[in-house]
C-alpha positions, -999 to 999 in steps of 0.1 A, spaced: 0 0 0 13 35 -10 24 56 21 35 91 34 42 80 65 80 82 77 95 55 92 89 44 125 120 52 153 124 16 173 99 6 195 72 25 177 60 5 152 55 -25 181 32 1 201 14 4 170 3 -26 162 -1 -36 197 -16 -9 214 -33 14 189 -52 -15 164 -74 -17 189 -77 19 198 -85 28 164 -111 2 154 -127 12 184 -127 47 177 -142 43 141 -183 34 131 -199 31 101 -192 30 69 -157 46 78 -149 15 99 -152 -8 71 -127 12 51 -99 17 75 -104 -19 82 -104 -40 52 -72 -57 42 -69 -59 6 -46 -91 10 -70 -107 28 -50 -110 62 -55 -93 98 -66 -57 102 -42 -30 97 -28 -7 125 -39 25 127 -11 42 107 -20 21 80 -55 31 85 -42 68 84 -23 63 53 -60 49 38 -78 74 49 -59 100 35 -52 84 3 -89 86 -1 -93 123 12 -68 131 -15 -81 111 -43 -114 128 -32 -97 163 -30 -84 156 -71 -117 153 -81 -132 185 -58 -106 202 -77 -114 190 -113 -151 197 -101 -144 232 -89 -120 239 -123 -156 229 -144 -178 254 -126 -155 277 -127 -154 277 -164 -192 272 -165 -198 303 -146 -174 325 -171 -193 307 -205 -227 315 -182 -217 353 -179 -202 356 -213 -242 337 -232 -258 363 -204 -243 395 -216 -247 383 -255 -280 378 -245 -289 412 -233 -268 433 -260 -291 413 -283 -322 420 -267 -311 458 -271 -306 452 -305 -341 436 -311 -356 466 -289 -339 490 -316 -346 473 -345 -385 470 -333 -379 507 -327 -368 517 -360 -400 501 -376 -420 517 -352 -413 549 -364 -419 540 -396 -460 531 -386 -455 562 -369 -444 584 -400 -477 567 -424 -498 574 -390 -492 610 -394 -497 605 -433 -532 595 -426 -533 555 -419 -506 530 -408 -500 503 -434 -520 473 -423 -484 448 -432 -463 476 -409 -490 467 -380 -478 432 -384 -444 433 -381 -445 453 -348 -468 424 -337 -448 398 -313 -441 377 -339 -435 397 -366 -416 366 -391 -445 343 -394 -457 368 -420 -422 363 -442 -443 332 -454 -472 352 -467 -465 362 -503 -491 385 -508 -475 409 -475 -440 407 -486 -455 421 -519 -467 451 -501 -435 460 -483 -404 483 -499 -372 468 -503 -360 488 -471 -388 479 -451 -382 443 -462 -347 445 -452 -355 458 -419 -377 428 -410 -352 403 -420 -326 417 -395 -356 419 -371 -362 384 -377 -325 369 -378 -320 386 -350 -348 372 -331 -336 338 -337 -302 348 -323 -313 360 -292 -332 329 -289 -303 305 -292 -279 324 -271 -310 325 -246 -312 286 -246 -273 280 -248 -272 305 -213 -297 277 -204 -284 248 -208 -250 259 -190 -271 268 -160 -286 229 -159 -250 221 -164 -232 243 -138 -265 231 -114 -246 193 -117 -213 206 -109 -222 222 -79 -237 193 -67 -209 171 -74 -188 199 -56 -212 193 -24 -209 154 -34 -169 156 -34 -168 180 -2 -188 160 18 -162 128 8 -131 144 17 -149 161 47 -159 126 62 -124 107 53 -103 141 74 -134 135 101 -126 98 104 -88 105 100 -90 126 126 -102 101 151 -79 75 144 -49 103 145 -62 112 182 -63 78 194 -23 76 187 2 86 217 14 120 219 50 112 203 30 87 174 12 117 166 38 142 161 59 120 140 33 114 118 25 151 112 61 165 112 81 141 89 116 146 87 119 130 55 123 96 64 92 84 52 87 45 37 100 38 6 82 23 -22 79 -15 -16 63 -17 -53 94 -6 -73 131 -4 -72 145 32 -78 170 36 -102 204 53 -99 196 90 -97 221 116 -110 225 153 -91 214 170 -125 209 209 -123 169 223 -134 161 216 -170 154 248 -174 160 287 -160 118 286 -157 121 247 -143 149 262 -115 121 294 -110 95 270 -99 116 248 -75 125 280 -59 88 291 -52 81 255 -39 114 257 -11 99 296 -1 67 275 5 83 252 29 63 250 61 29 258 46 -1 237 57 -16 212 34 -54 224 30 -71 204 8 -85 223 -26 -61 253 -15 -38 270 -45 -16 295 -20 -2 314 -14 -4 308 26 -16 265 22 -25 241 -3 -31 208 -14 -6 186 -36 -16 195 -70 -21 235 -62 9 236 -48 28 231 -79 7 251 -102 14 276 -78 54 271 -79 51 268 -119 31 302 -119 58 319 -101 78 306 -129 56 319 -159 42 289 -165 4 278 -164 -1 241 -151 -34 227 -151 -54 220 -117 -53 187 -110 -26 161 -104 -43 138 -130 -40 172 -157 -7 176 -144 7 137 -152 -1 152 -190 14 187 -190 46 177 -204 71 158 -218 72 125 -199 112 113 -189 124 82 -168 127 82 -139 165 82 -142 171 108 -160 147 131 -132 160 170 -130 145 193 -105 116 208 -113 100 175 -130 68 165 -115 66 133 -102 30 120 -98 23 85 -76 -5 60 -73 -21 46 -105 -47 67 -101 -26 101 -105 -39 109 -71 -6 128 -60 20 151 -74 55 161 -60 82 182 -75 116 167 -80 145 187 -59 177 164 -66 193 144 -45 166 116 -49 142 141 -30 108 159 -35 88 190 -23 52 183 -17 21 191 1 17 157 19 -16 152 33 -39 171 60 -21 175 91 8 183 71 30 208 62 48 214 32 83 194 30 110 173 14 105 134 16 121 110 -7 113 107 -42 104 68 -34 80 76 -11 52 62 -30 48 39 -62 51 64 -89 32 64 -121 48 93 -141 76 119 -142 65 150 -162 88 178 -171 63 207 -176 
């Protein structure tokens, strides 16, 4: 199983498992219970730091998708403003165009009698009478113009009202699978929380602190890893704005510039740098040229779990910068720390 956690000083890990299992489990109910204690291999129930490490593997996997979600409505709400304001401008431009024939009925009123076709094209729906030969016959060539644009732009107004519409509905969803996505990360932290409390003082300080000694991958070998300089002057920009971050708490959907989560904080650091990454760790994995792991320079991303549910920024020395996990702080951990999926230089 893929972990943050640093490894355990002597003596720690046997406390652990047989003094805070029990702890734990008792601490959990529900549906949360089940989670933190399932074994996927089939064998006795995990201690509680595994049980962390689960729980916030799936606040952060839930935190990736609040993010994506969030990313959508925002765009939603700009295409909503944008169909609104083409909406109205075209409304006015209906209003004036209605106008203009109206002064026309109003100049043959003060000739002595408003041309009967004139009345019908200030009616509401002034184009059903395009298809009536015998009116088109009666009407100028200017006059005929003037309905046309009328018309078309009628049926403009129309469609942008209905595309404003539909991105309402659509923006409606989002939200909810904001509130959907909130409430998942909110109840893995709740649960989290409880089994972090039920840990002895020193357990629990060692778990938030870190000092970089977190578990390596037991899923992969790491290969040889040279002390390469930045790919690039933009590359050594952005590992500078991630060390200046050092220290800052890990708040789950946050983008800076005083917390954030894993994937903000490098679109952050990259932003310092010029660059525009997108949102999520899973957008991130693609935002580049992909290299071995090998050949790793600092500022490469480096993005862990199948699932792209974390991202890191490669320092040298076989180390990364990250935003670990709630509870945590911004900091250096090895580059192993978790089975990783990709390196992406941006």
């Amino acid at each position: 199983m893929a972990s943050h956690r640093r490894t355990p000083k002597p003596g720690l890990r046997t406390s652990r498992v047989t003094v805070l299992s029990a702890a734990a489990a008792a601490a959990l109910s529900g549906g949360a219970a089940q989670f933190a204690s399932a074994d996927p291999a089939g064998g006795a129930a995990p201690d509680a730091a595994t049980q962390l490490d689960r729980l916030y593997q799936q606040a952060e996997q839930d935190t990736q998708k609040y993010d994506a979600a969030q990313e959508t409505a925002e765009r939603l709400r700009g295409e909503v403003a944008d169909l609104q304001d083409r909406a109205a401008r075209g409304q006015q431009r209906v209003n004036a165009l209605r106008d203009d024939l109206g002064a026309v009925a109003a100049a043959q009123y003060r000739d002595g009698a408003v041309d009967p076709t004139l009345a019908l094209l200030l009616s509401d729906r002034p184009g059903q009478y395009l298809d009536q030969a015998a009116a088109i016959d009666r009407l100028g060539a200017r006059q005929a113009a003037q309905l046309a644009e009328l018309q078309e732009a009628q049926r403009v107004l129309r469609q942008e009202r209905d595309q404003a519409a539909g991105k309402l509905a659509e923006l409606r969803s989002t939200t909810e699978q904001l509130q959907r996505r909130k409430a998942g990360v909110q109840q893995a932290l709740a649960t989290a929380r409880t089994v972090l409390h039920s840990m002895p003082a020193s357990a629990q300080a060692a778990y938030r602190d870190g000092d970089g000694s977190v578990r390596a991958s037991r899923d992969q070998a790491l290969p040889p890893l040279l002390d390469l300089p930045a790919s690039s002057g933009r590359a050594a920009l952005a590992v500078a704005a991630a060390r200046r971050m050092l220290g800052a708490p890990y708040v789950w959907g946050a983008t800076g510039p005083g917390s954030f989560d894993c994937s903000g904080l490098m679109q952050y650091a990259y932003a310092q740098a010029g660059v525009a990454l997108p949102r999520t760790s899973q957008e991130q994995m693609n935002a580049g040229q992909h290299v071995p792991l090998s050949q790793a320079r600092p500022g490469d991303l480096v993005i862990y779990r199948s699932d792209a549910s974390h991202v890191a920024m490669y320092v040298g020395g076989g180390r990364v910068i990250h935003a670990p996990y709630p509870g945590a702080r911004v900091r250096y951990d090895p580059v192993g720390m978790m089975p990783i999926t990709a390196v992406t230089r941006p």
